[in-house]
C-alpha positions as CSV (number, residue, x, y, z in Angstrom):
1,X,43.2,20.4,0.3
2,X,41.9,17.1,1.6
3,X,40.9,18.6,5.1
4,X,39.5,21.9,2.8
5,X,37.4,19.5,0.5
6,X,36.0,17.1,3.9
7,X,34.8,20.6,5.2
8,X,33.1,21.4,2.2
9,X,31.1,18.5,1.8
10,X,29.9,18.5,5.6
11,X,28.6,22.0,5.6
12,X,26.6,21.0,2.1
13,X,25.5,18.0,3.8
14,X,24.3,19.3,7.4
15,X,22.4,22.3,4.9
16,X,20.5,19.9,3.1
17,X,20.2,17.9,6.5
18,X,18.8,20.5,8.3
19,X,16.3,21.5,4.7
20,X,14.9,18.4,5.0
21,X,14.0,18.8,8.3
22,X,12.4,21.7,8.6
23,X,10.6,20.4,5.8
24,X,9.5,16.9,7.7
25,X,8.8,19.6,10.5
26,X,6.5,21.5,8.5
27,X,4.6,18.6,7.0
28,X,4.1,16.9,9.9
29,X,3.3,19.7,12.0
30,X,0.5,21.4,9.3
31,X,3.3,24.3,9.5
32,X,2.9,27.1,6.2
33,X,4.4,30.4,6.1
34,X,2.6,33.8,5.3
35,X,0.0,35.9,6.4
36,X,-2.8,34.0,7.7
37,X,-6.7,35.1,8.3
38,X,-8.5,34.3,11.0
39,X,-12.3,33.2,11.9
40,X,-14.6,31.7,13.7
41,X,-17.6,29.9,13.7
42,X,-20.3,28.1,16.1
43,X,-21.4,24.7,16.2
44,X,-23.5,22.7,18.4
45,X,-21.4,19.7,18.9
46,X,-17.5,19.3,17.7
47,X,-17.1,15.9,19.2
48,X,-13.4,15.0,17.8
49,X,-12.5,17.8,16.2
50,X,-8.8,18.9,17.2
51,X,-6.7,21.9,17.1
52,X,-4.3,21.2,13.9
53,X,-7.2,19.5,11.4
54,X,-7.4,20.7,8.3
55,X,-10.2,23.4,6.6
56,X,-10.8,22.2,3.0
57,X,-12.8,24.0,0.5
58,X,-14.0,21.4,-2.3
59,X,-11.5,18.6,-0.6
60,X,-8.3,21.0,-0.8
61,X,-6.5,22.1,2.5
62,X,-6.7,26.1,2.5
63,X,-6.2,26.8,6.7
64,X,-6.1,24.7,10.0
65,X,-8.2,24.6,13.5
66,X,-6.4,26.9,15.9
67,X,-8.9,26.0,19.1
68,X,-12.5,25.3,20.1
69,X,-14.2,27.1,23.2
70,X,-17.3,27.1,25.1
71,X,-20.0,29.9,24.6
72,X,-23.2,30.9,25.6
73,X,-26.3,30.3,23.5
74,X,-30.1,31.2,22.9
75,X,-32.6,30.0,25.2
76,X,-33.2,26.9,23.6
77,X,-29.1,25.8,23.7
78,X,-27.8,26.8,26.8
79,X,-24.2,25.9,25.1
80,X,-22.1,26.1,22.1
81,X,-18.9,25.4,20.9
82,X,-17.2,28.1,18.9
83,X,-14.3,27.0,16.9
84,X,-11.5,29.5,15.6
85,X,-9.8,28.3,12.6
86,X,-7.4,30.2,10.0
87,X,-7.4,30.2,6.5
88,X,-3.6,30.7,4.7
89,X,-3.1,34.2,3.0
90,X,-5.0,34.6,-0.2
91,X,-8.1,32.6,1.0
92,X,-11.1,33.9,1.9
93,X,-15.0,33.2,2.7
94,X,-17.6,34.7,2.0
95,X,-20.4,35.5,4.8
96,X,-23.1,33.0,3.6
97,X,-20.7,30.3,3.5
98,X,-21.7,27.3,5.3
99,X,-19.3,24.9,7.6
100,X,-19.9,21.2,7.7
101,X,-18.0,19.2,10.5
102,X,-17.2,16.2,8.4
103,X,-15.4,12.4,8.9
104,X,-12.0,12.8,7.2
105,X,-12.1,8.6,8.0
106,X,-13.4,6.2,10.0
107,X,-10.7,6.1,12.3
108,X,-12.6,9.2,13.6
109,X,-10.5,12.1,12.4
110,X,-12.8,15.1,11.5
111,X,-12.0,18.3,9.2
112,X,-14.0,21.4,8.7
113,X,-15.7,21.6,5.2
114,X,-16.7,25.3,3.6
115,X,-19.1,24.7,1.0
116,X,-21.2,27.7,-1.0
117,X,-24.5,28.8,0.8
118,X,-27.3,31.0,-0.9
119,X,-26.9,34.6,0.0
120,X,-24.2,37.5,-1.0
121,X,-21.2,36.8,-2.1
122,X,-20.2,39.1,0.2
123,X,-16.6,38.5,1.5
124,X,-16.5,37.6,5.5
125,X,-13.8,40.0,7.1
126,X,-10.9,38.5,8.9
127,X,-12.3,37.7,12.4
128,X,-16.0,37.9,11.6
129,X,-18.6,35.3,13.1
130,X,-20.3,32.0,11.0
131,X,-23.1,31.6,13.3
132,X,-24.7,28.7,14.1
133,X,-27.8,28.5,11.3
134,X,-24.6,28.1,8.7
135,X,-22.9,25.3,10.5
136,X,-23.6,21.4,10.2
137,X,-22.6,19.5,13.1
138,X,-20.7,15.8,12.5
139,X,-22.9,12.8,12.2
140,X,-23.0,10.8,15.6
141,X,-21.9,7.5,14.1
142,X,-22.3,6.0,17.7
143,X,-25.9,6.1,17.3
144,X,-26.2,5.8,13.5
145,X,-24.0,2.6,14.1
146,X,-26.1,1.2,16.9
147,X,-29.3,1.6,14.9
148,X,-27.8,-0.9,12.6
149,X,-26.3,-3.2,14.9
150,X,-28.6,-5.9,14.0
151,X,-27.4,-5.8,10.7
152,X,-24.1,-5.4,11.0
153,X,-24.3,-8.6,13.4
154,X,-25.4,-10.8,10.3
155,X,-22.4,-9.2,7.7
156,X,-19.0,-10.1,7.6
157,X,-16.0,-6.9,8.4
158,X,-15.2,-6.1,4.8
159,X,-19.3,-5.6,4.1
160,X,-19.9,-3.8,7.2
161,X,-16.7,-1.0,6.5
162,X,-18.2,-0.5,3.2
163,X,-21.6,0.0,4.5
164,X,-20.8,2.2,6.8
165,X,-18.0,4.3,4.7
166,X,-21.3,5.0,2.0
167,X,-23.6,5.9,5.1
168,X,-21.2,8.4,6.3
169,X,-20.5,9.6,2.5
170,X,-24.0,9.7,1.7
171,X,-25.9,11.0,5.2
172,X,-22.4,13.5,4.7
173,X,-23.3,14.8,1.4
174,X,-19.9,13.9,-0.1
175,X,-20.8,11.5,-2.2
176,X,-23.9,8.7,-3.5
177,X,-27.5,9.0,-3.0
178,X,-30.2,8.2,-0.5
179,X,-31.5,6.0,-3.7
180,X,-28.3,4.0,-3.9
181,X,-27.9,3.4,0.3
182,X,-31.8,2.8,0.0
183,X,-30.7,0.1,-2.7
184,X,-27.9,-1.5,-1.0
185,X,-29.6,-2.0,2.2
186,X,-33.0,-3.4,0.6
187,X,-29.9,-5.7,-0.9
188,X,-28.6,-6.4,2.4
189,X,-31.5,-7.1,4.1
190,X,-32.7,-9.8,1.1
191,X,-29.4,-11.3,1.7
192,X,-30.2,-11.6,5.0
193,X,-33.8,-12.4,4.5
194,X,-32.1,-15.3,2.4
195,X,-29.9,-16.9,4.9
196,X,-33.2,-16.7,7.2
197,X,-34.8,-19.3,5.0
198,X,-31.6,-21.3,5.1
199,X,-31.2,-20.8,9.3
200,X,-35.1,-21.8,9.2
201,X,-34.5,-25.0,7.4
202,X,-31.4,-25.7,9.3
203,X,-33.1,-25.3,12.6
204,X,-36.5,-28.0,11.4
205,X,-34.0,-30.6,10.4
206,X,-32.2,-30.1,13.4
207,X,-35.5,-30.4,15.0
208,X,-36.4,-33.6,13.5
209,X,-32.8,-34.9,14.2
210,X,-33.3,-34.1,18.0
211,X,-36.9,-35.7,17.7
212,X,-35.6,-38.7,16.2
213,X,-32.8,-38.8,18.9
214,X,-35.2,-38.7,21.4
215,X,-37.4,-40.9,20.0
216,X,-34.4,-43.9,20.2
217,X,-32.9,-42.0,23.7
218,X,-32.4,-45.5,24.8
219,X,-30.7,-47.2,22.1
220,X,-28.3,-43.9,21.8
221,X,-27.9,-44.5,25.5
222,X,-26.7,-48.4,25.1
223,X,-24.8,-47.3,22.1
224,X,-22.8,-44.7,24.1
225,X,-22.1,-47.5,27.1
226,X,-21.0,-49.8,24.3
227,X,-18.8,-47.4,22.8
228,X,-17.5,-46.4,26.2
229,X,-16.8,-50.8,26.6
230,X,-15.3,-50.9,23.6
231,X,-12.9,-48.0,24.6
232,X,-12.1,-49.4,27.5
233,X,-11.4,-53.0,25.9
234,X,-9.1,-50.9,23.1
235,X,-7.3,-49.6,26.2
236,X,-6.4,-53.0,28.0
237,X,-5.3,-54.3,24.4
238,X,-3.3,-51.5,23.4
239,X,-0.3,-53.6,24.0
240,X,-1.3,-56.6,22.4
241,X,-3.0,-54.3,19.3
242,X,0.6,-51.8,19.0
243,X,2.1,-55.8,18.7
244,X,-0.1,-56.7,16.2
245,X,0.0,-53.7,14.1
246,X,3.9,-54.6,14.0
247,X,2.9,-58.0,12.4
248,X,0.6,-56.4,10.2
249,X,3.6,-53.5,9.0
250,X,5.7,-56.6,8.5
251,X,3.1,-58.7,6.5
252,X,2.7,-55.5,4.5
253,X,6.4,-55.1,3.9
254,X,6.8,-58.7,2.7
255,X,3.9,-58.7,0.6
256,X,4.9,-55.2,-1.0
257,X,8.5,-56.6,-1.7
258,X,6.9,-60.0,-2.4
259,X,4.7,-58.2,-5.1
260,X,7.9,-56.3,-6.3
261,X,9.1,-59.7,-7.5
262,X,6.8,-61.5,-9.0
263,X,5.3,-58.3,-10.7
264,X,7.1,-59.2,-13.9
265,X,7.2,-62.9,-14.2
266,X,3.1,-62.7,-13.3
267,X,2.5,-59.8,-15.8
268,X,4.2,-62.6,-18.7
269,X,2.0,-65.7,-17.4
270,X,-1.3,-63.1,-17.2
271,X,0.1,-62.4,-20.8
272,X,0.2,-66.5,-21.5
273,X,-3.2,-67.4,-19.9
274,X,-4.6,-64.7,-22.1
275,X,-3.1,-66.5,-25.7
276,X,-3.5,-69.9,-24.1
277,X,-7.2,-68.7,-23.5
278,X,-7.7,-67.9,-27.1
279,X,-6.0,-71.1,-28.6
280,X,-8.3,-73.3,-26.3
281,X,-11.3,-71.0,-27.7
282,X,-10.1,-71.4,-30.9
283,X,-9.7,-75.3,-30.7
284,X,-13.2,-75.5,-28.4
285,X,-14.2,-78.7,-30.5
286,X,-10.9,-80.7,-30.7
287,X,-11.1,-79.9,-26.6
288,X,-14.6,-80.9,-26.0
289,X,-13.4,-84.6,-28.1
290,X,-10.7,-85.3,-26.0
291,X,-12.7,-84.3,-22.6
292,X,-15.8,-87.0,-23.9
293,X,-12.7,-89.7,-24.8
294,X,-10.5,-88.8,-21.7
295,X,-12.3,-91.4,-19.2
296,X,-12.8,-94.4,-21.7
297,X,-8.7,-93.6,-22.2
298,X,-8.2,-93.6,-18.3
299,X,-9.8,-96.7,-18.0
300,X,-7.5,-98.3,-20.4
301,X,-4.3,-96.7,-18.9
302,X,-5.5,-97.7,-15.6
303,X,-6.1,-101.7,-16.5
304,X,-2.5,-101.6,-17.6
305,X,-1.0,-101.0,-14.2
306,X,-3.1,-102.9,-12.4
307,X,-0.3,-105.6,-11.6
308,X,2.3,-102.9,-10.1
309,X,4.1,-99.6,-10.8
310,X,4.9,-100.4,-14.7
311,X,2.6,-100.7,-17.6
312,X,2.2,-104.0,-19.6
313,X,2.2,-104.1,-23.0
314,X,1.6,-107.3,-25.4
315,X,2.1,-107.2,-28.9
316,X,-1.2,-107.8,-30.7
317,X,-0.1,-107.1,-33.9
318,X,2.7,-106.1,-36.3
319,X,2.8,-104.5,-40.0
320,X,5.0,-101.8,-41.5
321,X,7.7,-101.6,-44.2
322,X,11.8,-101.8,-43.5
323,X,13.7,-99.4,-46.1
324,X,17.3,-101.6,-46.7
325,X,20.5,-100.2,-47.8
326,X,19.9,-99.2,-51.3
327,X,16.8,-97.9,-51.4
328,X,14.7,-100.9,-51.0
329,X,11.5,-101.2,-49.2
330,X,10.8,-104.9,-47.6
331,X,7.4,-105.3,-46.5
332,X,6.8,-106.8,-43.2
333,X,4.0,-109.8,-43.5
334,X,1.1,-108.3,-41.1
335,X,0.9,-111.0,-38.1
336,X,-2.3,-110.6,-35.6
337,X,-2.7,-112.4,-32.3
338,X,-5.8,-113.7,-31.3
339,X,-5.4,-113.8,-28.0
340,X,-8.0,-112.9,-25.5
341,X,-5.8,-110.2,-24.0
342,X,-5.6,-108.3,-27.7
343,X,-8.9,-108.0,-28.2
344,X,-9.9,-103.6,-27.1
345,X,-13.2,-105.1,-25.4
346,X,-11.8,-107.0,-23.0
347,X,-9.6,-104.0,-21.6
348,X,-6.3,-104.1,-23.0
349,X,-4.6,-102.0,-25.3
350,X,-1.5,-102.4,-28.0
């Protein structure tokens, strides 16, 4: 049953397998199955055109190219190129049909195009002739492209794809107008026309720079040796200037870890000098007082210790009141000395 049910399962699989395949195969190759019609048709030039590209009729795929041959012409084309193609069963065209040789993509693929032409409707029979008045050669973007090169020179890649993607659209018929190209070039060009003026001013203030440089040719020169001295100096001292910007990282690193520490201690005493600022605003009269007194003071002070490292004091005077036990106040009798030392004129103090 096992062995039965494994079997089973790879005959379903290699079916499917081998589906898929053909399927890929088909894709890939522009394989379809049915009866086919066959046709042909003259062009002057079928530069790119392949055996295997499509035939569309109003952008769907109804046949394929089968080959392209050379064949004789009037007198005024000495050569053509006939092209047989096939359209898949149920298709047909009628005899004024016309057949434009188009760009599928600007990678250069090309497909045949059947578009309605004036005339009968008149079915074309299965191997019958499009001649060469209803055909519409591929435009030769070689020389379109070159005619623009000057433009396409001053545009970046993405502007210059889209230009030419609604040249070949529009010069093509398949899409836009000569009004809209006509539009988007006279845009172009006043781009253009736009960074003219701003390569125009570029090049007179280059000109005055030059002008100006030539003007002071010598002083650039003696500025160039200088520079070149200077260089050369840097290069003698690099050991002693890779030595010193060692001393410099470490003075950095100490004054960064210096700063670390005394970042909170000096945001306090900024803190203090600010309220120590506003007291002495607020006391500005008391200070300016003891500022006028300060030197008469220091004179004093200073006549005091004249006669060593100690201050001499004399008593020039005493009065005051002693509180005894109980309560009671004695007054003490006011005594004054008349000496010559207690008197304030004479420089002492008490």
């Amino acid at each position: 049953m096992k062995t039965s049910t494994a079997g089973l399962k790879l005959i379903i699989f290699m079916v499917v397998t081998t589906v898929l395949t053909l399927f890929l195969a088909g894709t890939i190759g522009n394989l379809s199955f049915g009866g086919k019609q066959s046709y042909r048709a003259v062009f002057g030039d079928v530069t790119g055109l392949l055996p295997g590209n499509d035939v569309r009729i109003s952008g769907v795929k109804v046949g394929q190219v089968d080959g392209m041959k050379i064949v004789r012409g009037d007198q005024r084309t000495n050569k053509l190129a006939e092209v047989s193609f096939t359209l898949n069963d149920g298709q047909q065209i009628a005899r004024s049909a016309h057949l434009q040789l188009r760009y599928r993509n600007l990678v250069g693929e090309r497909y045949l195009a059947v578009v309605e032409g004036p005339g009968s409707a008149e079915l074309l029979k299965p191997g019958g002739l499009i001649p060469k008045a209803q055909t519409q050669d591929a435009l030769d973007l070689t020389i379109l492209f070159n005619g623009f090169r000057p433009l396409f020179q001053a545009l970046d890649a993405p502007s210059i794809n889209q230009v030419a993607f609604e040249l070949i659209q529009t010069l093509q018929g398949e899409g836009g107008t000569i009004e809209s190209l006509l539009a988007k070039t006279a845009s172009l060009t006043n781009t253009l026309a736009d960074k003219d003026a701003v390569i125009g001013r570029v090049i007179t203030n280059l000109t005055t720079v030059l002008g100006t440089l030539d003007d002071r040719s010598s002083q650039l020169s003696d500025l160039v040796v200088k520079l070149k001295n200077l260089s050369a100096g840097f290069a003698q001292d690099r050991k002693a200037i890779g030595g010193s910007l060692v001393g410099i990282d470490a003075l950095a690193s100490a004054t960064a870890s210096l700063l670390g520490e005394v970042r909170a201690p000096l945001r306090s005493d900024i803190a203090q000098v600010k309220d120590l600022a506003t007291t002495l605003n607020a006391n500005k009269s008391t200070l300016d007082g003891v500022l006028s007194r300060l030197p008469d003071k220091l004179n004093r002070i200073i006549g005091t210790a004249t006669y060593g490292s100690w201050f001499n004091f004399y008593l020039c005077g005493v009065d005051g009141t002693v509180t005894l036990p109980g309560g009671i106040r004695q007054p003490i009798p006011q005594t004054v000395n008349t000496a010559a030392r207690c008197r304030f004129d004479t420089g002492a103090t008490s």
